[in-house]
PAZAGU-356955 format. One record per residue (C-alpha): x, y, z. Coordinates in steps of 0.05 Angstrom, whole numbers, padded with zeros to 5 digits, always signed. Example, Ala and Ser with C-alpha at 12.3 -4.5 7.8 and 13.67 -1.06 7.14 Angstrom:
! PAZAGU-356955
+00246-00090+00156 +00273-00021+00143 
! end
This chain:
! PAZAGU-356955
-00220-00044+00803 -00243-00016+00745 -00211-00005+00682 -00229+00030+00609 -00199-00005+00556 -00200+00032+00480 -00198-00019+00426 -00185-00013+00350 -00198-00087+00336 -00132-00110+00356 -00129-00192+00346 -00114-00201+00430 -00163-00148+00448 -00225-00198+00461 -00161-00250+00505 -00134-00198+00544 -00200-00162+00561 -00226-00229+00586 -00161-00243+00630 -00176-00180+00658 -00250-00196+00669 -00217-00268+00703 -00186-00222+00762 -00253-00185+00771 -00234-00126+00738 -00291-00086+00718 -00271-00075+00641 -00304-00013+00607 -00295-00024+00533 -00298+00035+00473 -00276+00026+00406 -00235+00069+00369 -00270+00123+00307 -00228+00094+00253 -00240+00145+00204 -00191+00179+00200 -00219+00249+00189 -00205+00309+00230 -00279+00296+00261 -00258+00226+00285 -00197+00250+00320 -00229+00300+00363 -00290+00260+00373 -00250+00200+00403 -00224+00254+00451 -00283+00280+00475 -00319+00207+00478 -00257+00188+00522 -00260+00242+00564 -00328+00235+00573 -00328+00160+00594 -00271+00181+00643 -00318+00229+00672 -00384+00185+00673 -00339+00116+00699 -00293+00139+00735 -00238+00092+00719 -00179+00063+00754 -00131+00061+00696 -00144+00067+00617 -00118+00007+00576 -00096+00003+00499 -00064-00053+00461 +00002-00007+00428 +00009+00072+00453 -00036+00121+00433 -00009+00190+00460 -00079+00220+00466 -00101+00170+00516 -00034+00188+00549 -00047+00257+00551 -00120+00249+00578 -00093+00202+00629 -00037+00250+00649 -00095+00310+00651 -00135+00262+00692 -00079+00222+00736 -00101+00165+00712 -00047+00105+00702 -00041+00093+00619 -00031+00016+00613 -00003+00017+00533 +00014-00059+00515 +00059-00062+00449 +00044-00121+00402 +00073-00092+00354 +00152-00064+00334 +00158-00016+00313 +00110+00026+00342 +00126+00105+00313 +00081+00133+00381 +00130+00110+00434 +00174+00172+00407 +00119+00220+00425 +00141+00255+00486 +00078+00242+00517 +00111+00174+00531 +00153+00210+00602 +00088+00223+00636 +00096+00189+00700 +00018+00163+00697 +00046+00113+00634 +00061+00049+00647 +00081+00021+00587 +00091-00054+00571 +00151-00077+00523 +00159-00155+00488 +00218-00130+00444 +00283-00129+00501 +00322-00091+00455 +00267-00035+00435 +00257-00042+00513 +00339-00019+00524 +00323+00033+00476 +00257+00067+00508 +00273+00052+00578 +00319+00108+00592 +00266+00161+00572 +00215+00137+00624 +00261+00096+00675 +00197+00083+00719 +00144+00067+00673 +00168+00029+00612 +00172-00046+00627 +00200-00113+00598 +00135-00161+00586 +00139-00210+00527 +00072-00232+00493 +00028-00284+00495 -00034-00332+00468 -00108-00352+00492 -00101-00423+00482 -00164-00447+00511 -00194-00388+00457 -00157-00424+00402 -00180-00484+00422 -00246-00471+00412 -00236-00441+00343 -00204-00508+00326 -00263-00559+00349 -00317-00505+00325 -00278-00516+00251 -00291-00480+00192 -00331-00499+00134 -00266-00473+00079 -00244-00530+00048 -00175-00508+00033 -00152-00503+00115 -00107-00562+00115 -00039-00560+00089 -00008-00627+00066 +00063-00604+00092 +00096-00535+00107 +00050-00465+00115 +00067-00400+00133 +00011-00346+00137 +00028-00267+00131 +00047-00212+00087 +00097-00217+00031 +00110-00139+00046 +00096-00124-00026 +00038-00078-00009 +00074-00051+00061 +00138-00036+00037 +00155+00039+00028 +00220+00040+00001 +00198+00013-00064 +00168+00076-00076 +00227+00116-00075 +00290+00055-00096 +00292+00089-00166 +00294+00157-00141 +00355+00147-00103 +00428+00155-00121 +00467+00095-00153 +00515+00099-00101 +00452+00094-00044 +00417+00042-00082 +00483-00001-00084 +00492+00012-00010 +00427-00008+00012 +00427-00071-00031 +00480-00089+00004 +00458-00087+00075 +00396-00118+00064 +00445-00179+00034 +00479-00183+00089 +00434-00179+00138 +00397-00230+00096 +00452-00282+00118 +00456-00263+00197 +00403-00280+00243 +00407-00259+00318 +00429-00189+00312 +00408-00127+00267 +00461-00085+00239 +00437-00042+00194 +00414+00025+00237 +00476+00012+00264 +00520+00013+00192 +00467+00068+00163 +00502+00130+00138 +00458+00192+00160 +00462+00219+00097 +00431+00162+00059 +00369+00169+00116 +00373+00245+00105 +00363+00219+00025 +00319+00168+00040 +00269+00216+00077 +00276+00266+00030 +00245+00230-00020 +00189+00201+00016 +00175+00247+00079 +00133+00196+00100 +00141+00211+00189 +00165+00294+00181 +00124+00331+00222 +00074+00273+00241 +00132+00252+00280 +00194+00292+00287 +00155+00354+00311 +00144+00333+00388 +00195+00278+00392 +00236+00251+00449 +00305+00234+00412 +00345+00274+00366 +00314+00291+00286 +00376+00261+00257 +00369+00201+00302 +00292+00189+00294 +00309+00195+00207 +00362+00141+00220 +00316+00093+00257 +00252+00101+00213 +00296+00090+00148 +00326+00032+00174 +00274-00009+00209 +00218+00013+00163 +00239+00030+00087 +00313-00021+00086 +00278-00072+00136 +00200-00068+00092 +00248-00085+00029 +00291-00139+00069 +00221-00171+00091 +00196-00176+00021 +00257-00198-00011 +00265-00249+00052 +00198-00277+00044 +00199-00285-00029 +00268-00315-00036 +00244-00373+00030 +00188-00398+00002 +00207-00405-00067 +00272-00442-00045 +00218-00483-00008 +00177-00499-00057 +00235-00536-00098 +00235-00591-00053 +00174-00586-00007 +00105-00578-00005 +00088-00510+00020 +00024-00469+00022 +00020-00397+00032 -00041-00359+00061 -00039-00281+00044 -00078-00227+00019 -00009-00188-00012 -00003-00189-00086 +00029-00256-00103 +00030-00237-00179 +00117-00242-00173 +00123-00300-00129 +00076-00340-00179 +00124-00320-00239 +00188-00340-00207 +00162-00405-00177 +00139-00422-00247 +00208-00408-00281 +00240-00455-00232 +00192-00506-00250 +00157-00519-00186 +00090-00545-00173 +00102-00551-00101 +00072-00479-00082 -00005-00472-00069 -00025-00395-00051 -00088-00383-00017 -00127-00320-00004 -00113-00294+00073 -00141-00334+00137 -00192-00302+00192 -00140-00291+00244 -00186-00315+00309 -00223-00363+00264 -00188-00401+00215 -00114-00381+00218 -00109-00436+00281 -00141-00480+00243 -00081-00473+00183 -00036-00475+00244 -00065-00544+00279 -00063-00586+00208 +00004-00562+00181 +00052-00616+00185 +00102-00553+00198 +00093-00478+00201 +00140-00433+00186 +00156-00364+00218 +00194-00299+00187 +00202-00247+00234 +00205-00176+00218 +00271-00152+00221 +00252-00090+00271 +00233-00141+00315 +00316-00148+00344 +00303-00192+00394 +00241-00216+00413 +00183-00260+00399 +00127-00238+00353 +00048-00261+00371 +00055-00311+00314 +00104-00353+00349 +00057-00354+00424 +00001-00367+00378 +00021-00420+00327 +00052-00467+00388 -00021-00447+00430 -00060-00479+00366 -00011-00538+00382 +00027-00532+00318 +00092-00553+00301 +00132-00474+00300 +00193-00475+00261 +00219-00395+00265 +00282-00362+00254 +00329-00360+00300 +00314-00299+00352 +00354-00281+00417 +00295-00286+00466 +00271-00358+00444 +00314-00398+00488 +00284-00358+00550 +00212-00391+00531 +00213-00454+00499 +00263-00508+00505 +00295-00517+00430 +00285-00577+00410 +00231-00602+00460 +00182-00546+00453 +00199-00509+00380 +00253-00503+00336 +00291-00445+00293 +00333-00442+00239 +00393-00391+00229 +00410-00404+00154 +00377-00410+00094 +00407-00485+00088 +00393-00506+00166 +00322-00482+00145 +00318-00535+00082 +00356-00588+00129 +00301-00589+00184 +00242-00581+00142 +00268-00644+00105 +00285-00682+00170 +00213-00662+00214 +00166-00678+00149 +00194-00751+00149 +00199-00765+00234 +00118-00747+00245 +00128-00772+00322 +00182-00723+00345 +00149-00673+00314 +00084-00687+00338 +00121-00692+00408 +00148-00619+00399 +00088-00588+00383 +00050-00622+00450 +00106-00596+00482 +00107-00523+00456 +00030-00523+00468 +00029-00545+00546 +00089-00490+00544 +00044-00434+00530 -00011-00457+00571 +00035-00468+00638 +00066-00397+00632 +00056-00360+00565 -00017-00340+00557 -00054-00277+00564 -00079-00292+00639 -00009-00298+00655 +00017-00227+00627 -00038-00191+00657 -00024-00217+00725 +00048-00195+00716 +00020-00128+00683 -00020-00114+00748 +00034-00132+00797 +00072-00088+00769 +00036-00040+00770 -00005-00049+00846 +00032-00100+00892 
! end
């Protein structure tokens, strides 16, 4: 078999390209003109096309959904193998997403409930995974950064103060809509397990929302598969409310942390606020650090903290994010919030642990610094987890069958 697989320097492009290689798959590999100018667009095109002509592949592979490869595939009758990572992803509402040649690969179950119905046949439940013999490596190899070992609790991310749209536009808004939207992202704030605010979203406050920052009009809305109104609902909730939850989430965690606990936070956001606020409470117990190499050092940050800590992006309803599959594959201690699908792949308790309050969070941070065995216990566990069922080797064998048995 032989298979093309675009890249665009994707984290899990180099693990999943070698489980392919691991089944004797013949894997063709071109990267993606990141430009950005009209030129690079048509000349990916043309350089796909071509290498579908020269190669004749079997199927065309992408990390996420790029509707030109699904178009050329289509053109071709080639199978599109699209593997999200990522939620949400604005392409799945192309319509070139109902071309029976997609077969499209879903980790979130509820984006999956969503999507399904527009392609019954070729959109697919698959949750991600980790390269944990990859990791591994990255751990013994080291790295010669001195400031890789937290002393107690890390997290490593975004604070979504550089990502988060609705900023922008919060002072251009109505009173009324500013007051509204406070409020959902406060409440949602408080419940973990299920996202409510499409569902409680107004359509005029999206219609207001995208009005001052068109941001997905015609990129978007011009060939999609759902309704305009319903397409401004979803992009103001789980992008502009959900952007400004994440930041305000973030910020608020770790400097309740960093009252009582020592807690180091790797980013490349601007940190400028957090700094302030941590200082006017009086703490000394926050250490920020420039951002990690994600394949190099970031396991490294992950196999010395004593705990590490994962916020999941609200648009995310349901499922697991790569951060949990690869924190527990550098044999870390994960402690995440709570989310539905977690119970499904580790044993709570035994093989990671969540929190689903603010206080429950403080509670177990306090009890798993001070009992080092049970912790050290849990993250063995969680490790031998991923490497029994949850790494890359294992999705694409459930990716090809199926797709061919």
């Amino acid at each position: 078999m032989k298979i093309l697989f675009y890249r665009y320097n994707s984290i899990c492009e180099p693990s999943i390209i070698g489980a392919l290689s691991s089944f004797n798959i013949d894997v063709h590999e071109i990267m993606e003109d990141k430009s950005g100018s009209t030129e690079s667009a048509k000349n990916n095109i043309e350089r796909v096309q071509s290498t579908i002509e020269s190669i004749k592949p079997d199927a065309v592979f992408s990390i996420n959904f790029f509707p030109m490869l699904a178009k050329l595939c289509h053109i071709y009758g080639l199978i599109y193998i699209a593997q999200s990572v990522d939620c949400p992803v604005m392409e799945l509402f192309d319509k070139s997403m109902q071309f029976d040649t997609n077969r499209i690969f879903l980790f979130d179950k509820a984006q999956f409930m969503m999507l399904r119905p527009y392609n019954p046949g070729s959109v697919f439940y698959l949750p991600l995974g980790s390269d944990p013999e990859y990791v591994s490596k990255a751990i013994k190899q080291g790295d010669s950064r001195p400031d890789l070992n937290p002393p107690g609790i890390a997290m490593v991310g975004s604070l979504y103060s550089e990502k988060n749209p609705y900023s922008e536009i919060k002072d251009k808004l109505l009173p009324h809509t500013r007051g509204y939207i406070d409020g959902l992202v406060e409440s949602q704030k408080a419940v973990y397990g299920y996202n409510f605010i499409e569902k409680t979203l107004p359509q005029n406050i999206a219609e207001e929302i995208h009005e001052q920052n068109p941001m997905f009009t015609g990129r978007y809305e011009d060939n999609c598969i759902m309704d305009v109104s319903k397409l401004r609902r979803f992009t103001a909730a789980h992008y502009f409310i959900e952007y400004e939850l994440a930041q305000k989430e973030r910020f608020e965690t770790l400097s309740d942390l960093s009252r009582s606990f020592k807690t180091d936070l790797y980013t490349n956001s601007d940190t400028k606020e957090l700094t302030n606020c941590v200082k006017e409470i009086g703490s000394s117990n926050l250490t920020i650090h420039e951002g990690v190499k994600t394949l190099t050092q970031m396991p490294i940050v992950f196999n010395n903290a004593k705990i590490n800590l994962n916020i999941t992006l609200r648009a995310i309803e349901t499922g697991l994010p790569l951060r949990i599959f690869d924190i527990c594959a550098a044999g870390g201690f994960l402690l995440t919030n709570y989310q539905e699908e977690l119970s499904e792949y580790f044993e709570i308790g035994k093989e990671a642990e969540y929190y689903g309050s603010r206080d429950e969070l403080m509670d177990k941070c306090a009890y798993y610094l001070t009992h080092e065995n049970e912790r050290t216990r849990i993250a063995q566990a969680g490790l031998e987890r991923i490497q029994k069922q949850h790494t890359w080797r294992h999705r694409v064998a459930q990716i090809i069958t199926s797709i061919w048995e």
